[in-house]
C-alpha positions in Angstrom: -25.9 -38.1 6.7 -25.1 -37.7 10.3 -24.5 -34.2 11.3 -20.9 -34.2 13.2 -21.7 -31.3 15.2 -24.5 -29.2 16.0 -25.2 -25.2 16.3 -24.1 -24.1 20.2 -22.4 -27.1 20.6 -18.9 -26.7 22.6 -16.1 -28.6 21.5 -12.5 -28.8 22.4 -9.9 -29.3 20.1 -5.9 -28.0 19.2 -5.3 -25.6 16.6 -3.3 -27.0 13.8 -2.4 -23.8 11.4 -3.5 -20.3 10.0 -6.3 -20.0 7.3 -6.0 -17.5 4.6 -8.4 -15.3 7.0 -6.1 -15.4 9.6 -8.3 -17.5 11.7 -7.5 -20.7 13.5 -7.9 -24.1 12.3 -8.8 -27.3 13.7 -10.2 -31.0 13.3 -13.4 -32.6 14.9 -14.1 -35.9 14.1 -12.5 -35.3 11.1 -14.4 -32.1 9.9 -12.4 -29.1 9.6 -13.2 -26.4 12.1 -12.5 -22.7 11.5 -12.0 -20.3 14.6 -11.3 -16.7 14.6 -8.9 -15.3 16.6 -7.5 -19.0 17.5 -3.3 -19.5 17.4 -1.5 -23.0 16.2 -0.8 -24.7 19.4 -3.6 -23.8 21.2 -6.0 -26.1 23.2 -9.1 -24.2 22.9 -13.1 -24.5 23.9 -15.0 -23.5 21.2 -18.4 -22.8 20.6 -20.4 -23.8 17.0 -21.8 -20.5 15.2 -22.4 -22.1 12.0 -22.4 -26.0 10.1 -22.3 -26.9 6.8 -21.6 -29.9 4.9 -18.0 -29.3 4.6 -17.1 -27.0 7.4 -18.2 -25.6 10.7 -17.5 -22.1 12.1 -17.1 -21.3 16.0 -15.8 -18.8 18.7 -13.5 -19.2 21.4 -15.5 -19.8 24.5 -12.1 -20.4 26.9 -8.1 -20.5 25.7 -6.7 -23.7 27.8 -3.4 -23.5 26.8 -2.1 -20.4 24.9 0.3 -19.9 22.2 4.0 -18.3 23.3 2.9 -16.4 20.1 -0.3 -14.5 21.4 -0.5 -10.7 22.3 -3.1 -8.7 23.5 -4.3 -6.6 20.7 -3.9 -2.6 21.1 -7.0 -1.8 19.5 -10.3 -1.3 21.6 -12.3 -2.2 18.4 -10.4 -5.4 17.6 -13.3 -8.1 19.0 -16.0 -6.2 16.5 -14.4 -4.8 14.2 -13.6 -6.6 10.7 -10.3 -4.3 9.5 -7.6 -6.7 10.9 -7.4 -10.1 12.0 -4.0 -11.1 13.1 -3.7 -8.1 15.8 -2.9 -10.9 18.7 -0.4 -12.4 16.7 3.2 -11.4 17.3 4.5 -9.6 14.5 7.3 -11.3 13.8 5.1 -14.7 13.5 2.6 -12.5 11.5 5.3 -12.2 9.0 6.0 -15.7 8.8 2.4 -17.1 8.5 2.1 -15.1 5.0 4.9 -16.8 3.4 2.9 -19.9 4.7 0.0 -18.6 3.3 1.8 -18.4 0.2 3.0 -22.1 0.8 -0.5 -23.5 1.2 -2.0 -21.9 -1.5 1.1 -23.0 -4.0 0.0 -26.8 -2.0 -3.2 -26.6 -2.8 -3.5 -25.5 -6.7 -0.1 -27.4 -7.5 1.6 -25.5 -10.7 4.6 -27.6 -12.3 7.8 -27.8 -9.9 5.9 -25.7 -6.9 7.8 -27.9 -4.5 11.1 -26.8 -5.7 10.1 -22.7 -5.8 12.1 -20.4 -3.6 10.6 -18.7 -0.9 11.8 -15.6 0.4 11.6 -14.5 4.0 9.1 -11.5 4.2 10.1 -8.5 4.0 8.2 -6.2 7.2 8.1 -3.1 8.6 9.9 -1.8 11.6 6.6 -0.2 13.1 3.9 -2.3 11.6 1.0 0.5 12.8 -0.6 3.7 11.2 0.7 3.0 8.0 -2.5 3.7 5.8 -2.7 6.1 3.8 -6.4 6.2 3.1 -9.6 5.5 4.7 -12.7 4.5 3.8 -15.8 4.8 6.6 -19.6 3.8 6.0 -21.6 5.9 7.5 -24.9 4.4 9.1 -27.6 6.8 11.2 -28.1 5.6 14.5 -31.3 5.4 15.5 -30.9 5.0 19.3 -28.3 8.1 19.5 -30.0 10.5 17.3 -26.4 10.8 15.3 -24.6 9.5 12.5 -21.7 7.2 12.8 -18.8 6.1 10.5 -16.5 3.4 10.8 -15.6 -0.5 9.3 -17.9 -3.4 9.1 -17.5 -6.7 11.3 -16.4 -9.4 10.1 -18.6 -10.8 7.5 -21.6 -8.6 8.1 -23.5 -5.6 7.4 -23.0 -4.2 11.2 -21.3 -1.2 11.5 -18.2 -0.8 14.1 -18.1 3.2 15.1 -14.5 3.8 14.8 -13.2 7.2 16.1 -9.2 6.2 16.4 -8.1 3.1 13.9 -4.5 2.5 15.1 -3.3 1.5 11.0 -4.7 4.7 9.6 -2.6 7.4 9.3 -3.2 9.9 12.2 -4.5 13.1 10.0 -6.9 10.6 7.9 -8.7 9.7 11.2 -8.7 13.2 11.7 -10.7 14.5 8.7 -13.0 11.7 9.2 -13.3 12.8 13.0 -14.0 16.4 11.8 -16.4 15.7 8.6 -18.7 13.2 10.9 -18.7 15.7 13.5 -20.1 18.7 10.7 -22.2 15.8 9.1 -24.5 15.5 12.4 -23.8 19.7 12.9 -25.7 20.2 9.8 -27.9 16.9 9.8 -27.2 15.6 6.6 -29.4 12.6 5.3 -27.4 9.6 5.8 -28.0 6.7 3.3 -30.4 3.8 4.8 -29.6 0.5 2.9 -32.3 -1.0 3.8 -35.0 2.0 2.7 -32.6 2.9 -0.4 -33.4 6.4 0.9 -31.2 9.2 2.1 -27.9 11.1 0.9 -24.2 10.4 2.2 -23.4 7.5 2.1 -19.1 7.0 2.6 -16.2 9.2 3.9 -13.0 8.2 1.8 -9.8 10.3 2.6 -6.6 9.8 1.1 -3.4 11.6 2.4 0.0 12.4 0.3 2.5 10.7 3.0 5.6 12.7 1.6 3.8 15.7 0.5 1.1 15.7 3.4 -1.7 17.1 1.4 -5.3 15.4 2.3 -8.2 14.5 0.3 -11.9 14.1 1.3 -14.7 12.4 -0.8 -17.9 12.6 0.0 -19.5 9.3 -1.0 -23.4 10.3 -2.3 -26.7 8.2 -3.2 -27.8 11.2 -5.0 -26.3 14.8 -6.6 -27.3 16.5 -3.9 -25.0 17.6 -1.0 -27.6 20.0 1.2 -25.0 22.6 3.3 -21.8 21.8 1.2 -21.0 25.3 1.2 -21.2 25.3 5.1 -19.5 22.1 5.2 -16.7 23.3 3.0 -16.2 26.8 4.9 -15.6 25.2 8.4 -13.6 21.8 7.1 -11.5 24.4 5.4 -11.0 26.6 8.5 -10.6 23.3 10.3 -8.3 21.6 8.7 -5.2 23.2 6.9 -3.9 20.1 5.4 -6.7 19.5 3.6 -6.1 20.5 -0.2 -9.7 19.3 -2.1 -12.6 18.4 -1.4 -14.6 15.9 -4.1 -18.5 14.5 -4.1 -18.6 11.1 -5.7 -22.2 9.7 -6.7 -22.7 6.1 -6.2 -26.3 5.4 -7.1 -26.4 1.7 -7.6 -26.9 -1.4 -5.3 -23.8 -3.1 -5.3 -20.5 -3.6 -3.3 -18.7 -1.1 -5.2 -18.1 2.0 -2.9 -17.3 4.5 -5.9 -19.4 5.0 -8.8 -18.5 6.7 -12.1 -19.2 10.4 -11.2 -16.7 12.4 -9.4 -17.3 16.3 -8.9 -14.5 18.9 -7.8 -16.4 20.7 -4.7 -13.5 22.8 -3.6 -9.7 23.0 -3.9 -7.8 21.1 -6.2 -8.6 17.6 -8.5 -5.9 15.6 -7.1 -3.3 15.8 -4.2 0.7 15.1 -4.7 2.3 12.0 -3.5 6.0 11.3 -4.4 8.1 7.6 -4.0 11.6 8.4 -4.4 12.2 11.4 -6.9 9.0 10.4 -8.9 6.2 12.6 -8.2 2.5 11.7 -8.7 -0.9 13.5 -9.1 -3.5 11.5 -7.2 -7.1 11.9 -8.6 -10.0 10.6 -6.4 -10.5 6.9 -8.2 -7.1 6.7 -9.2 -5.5 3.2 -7.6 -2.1 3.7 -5.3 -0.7 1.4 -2.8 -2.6 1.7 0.6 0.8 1.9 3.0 3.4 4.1 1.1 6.4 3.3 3.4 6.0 -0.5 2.4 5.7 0.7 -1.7 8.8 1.9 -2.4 10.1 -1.9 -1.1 7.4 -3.6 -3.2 8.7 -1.5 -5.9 12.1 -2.2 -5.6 11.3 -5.8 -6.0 9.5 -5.6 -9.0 12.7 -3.6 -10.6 15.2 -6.1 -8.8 12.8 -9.1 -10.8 12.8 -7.5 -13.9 16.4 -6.4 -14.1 15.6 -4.1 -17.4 18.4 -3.1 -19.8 18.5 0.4 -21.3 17.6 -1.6 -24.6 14.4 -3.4 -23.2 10.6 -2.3 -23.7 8.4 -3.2 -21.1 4.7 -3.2 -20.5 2.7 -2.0 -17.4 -0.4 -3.9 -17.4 -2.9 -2.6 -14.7 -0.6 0.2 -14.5 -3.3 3.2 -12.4 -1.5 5.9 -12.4 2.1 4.5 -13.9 3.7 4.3 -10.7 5.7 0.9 -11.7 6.0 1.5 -15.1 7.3 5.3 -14.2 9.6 3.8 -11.2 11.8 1.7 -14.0 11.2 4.0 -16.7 14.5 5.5 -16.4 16.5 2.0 -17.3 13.9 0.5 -20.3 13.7 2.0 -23.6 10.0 2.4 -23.5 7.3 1.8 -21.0 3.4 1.2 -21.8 0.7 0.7 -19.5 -2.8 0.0 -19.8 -5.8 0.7 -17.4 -9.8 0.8 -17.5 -10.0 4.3 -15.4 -9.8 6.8 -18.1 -8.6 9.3 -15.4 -5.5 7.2 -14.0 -4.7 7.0 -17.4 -4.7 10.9 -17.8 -2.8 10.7 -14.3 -0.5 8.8 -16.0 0.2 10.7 -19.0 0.0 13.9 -16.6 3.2 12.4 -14.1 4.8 11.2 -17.0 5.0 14.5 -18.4 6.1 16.0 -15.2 8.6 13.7 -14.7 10.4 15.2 -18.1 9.6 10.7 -19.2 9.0 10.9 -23.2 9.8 7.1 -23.5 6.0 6.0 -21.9 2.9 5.4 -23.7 0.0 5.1 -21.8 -3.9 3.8 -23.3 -7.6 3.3 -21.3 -8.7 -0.2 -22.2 -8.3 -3.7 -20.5 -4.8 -5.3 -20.6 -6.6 -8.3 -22.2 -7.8 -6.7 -25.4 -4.8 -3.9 -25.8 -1.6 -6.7 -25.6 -3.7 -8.7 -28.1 -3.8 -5.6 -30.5 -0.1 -4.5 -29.5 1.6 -7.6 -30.4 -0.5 -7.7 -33.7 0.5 -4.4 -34.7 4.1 -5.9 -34.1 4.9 -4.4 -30.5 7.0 -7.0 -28.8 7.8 -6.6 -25.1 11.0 -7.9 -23.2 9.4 -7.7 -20.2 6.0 -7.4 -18.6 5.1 -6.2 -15.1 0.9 -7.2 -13.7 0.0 -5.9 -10.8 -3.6 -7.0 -11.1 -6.7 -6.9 -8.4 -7.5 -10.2 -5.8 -9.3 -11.8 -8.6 -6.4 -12.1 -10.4 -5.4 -12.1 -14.3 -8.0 -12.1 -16.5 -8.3 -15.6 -19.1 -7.4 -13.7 -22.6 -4.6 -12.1 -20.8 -3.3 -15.6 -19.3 -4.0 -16.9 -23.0 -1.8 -14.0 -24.6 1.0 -14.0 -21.9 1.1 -17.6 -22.8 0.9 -17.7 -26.3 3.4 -15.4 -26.9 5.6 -14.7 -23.8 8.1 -12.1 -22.9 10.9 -13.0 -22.1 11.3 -11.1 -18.8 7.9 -11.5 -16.3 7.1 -10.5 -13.2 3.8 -11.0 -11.3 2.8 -8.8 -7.8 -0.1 -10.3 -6.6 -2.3 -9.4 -3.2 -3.9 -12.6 -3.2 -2.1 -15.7 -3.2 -5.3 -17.9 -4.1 -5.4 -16.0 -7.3 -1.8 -15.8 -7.6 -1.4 -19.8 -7.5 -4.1 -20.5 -9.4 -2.6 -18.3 -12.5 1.0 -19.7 -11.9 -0.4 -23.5 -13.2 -1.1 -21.6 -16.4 2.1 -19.7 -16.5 4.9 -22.4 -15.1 4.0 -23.9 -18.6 5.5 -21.4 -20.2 7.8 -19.6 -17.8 10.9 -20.8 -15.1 9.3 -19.4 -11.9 13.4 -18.1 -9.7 11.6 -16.9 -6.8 8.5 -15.4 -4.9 9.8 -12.5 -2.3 6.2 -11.7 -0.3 6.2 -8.1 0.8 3.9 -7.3 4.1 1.6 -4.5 3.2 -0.8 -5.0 5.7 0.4 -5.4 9.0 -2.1 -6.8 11.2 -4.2 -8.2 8.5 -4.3 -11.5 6.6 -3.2 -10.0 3.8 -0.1 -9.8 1.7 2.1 -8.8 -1.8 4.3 -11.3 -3.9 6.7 -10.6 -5.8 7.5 -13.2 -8.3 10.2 -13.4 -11.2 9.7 -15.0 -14.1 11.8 -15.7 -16.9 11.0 -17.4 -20.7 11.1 -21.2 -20.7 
């Protein structure tokens, strides 16, 4: 078969829509083109980076005619870096290309009566920047200037961007990063070297209690060994007042998982305070909270608007980290459980719950799809259910048991809409789908939360 275009090969052509990636979209000769940084409307020469049988990849090469829509993006890093995509994008456009996002991924997988589902406008942010509360920079040695570096990926690669100011992370995490880099190259610490599986440090994650402003740094390891941690602890101390404890985590393994299962208390305390309304939580180092805390108390106020819970209703929590939903509605069910696979959000759990004077929660480490199984045979029925699961979605067992027996109350939050779709052709079987409310979490990125109600067919 005839290749339709060729690698380097410069082709015009009009953007038709948005991919999932944020990137632009277009037609050649009938094969679909994607193009990064490209806007709907726009007349654009491109330039072929990569074919395959099905699709073709390319880069702007000129902008003939540009989109109303476009903006220059604030952030020097933009063109390399791989954190955001959808910086030259007007915000409020941003905001309506992930409920279309939504749309084409409900076009796409099809569940029963998706053409009649109700939409919501989504719901933004009044300053869409610095909203992060955590970061998480690779380190990389370079060779050239004799230092260490940390920062994002690009897109799609193994490249490391040096990033010393990302304008969606919350000033004081850029800080700490700023400061520990800084003492990393002071006291030449080994930096990890993918390629030789040799070295030491490997990440910098830091995590910051918006309300409470207490700061956490993890030092991301191949090995045990931290050489000068004592000196690196005295002067990041002196350094930096906000900062509350200080944790090594040892990732030993090969694989795309940042944290592994080993997490040491260095200096300070285990966990820092965070608090979302009058609910106050204890944040461990692996324990899993919403990345922009001004946008979670909205998300969360969805989820309890969806459910609607009566004083006489139980409710479960499914991939509940370290309870914040299940804790959030606590108040107005008659009893809350919530299941999760990290032993210590679980603990968290238990710990806020306790805290928060809450007696009517119930909290167990295991995998929703094997503990709802075993509660509904021991004769636990739940009104309602809440899943806030990861991008791959819900797992098959669950989907069978939410199925099999359903609740009569459901509500899904999803941060990928693929996933999301895919799992509503299982559930609109079962379940009258009222509405999906998306919830932008992640300004400037591709990226978005759903909300949706469900109810018992």
């Amino acid at each position: 078969m005839e290749q339709v275009v060729k690698l380097g090969q410069k082709i015009n052509v009009t953007i038709k829509r948005l991919g999932i990636n944020g990137e632009g979209i277009a037609y050649f000769k009938r094969l679909i083109i994607f193009i990064p940084k490209a806007l709907p409307g726009e007349k654009v020469t491109a330039k072929i980076t990569n074919v395959t049988a099905k699709f073709a990849e390319a880069e702007i090469q000129q902008i003939m005619k540009k989109s109303p829509d476009r903006i220059t993006a604030p952030c020097v890093f933009y063109d390399r870096c791989g954190g955001c995509q959808l910086q030259h994008l007007a915000y409020p456009k941003q905001l309506d290309f992930k409920r279309d996002l939504l749309q084409q991924a409900l076009t796409k997988f099809k569940p029963a009566g998706y053409k009649n589902y109700k939409l919501k406008e989504t719901i933004g942010m009044d300053n869409p920047w610095r909203y992060r509360n955590k970061a998480q920079f690779q380190l990389r040695y370079n060779s050239q200037k004799r230092k260490a570096e940390a920062g994002l990926y690009e897109t799609g690669s193994h490249n490391l961007v040096a990033i010393d100011n990302c304008i969606v992370q919350e000033p004081d995490t850029q800080t700490v990063i700023n400061t520990a880099l800084q003492l990393v190259n002071k006291y030449q610490i080994p930096i990890y070297d993918e390629k030789k599986n040799s070295g030491i440090l490997k990440t910098l994650m830091v995590r910051k209690g918006v309300q409470t402003g207490e700061v956490q740094l993890v030092f991301i390891t191949h090995t045990n060994k931290l050489p000068q941690k004592n000196s690196l602890i005295r002067e990041l101390t002196q350094r930096l007042p906000f900062l509350v404890s200080i944790m090594q985590n040892v990732q030993s393994k090969k694989t795309s998982l940042v944290m592994g299962d080993s997490t040491e208390l260095l200096w300070g305390k285990e966990s820092i305070a965070e608090s979302l309304d009058e609910l106050k939580f204890d944040l461990s180092a692996r324990a899993f909270f919403q990345l922009n805390p001004y946008q979670t108390k909205i998300l969360y106020d969805e989820a309890r608007k969806a459910l609607a819970l009566s004083t006489q209703e139980t409710l479960v929590d499914a991939y509940c980290g370290v309870g914040t939903i299940g804790l959030s509605m606590a108040k107005t069910a008659k009893e809350v459980r919530g299941m999760d696979t990290i032993s210590q959000a679980i603990a968290d759990a238990q710990h806020n719950a306790k805290r928060l004077g809450v007696t009517n929660t119930h909290y167990q480490t295991g995998t929703a799809e094997e503990l709802l199984p075993q509660w509904l045979k021991d004769g636990f029925r739940p009104d309602a259910i809440v899943v806030d699961p990861p991008r791959t979605g819900l797992d098959q067992k669950l989907l069978r048991a939410l199925t099999q027996q359903p609740v009569k109350k459901f509500v899904y939050i999803s941060c990928n809409v693929s996933t999301l779709a895919r799992d509503l052709v299982t559930l609109a079987d079962v379940y009258n789908i009222h509405y999906l409310q998306s919830v932008d979490m992640f300004p400037q990125t591709a990226r978005c939360e759903v909300v949706v109600k469900m109810t018992k067919k």
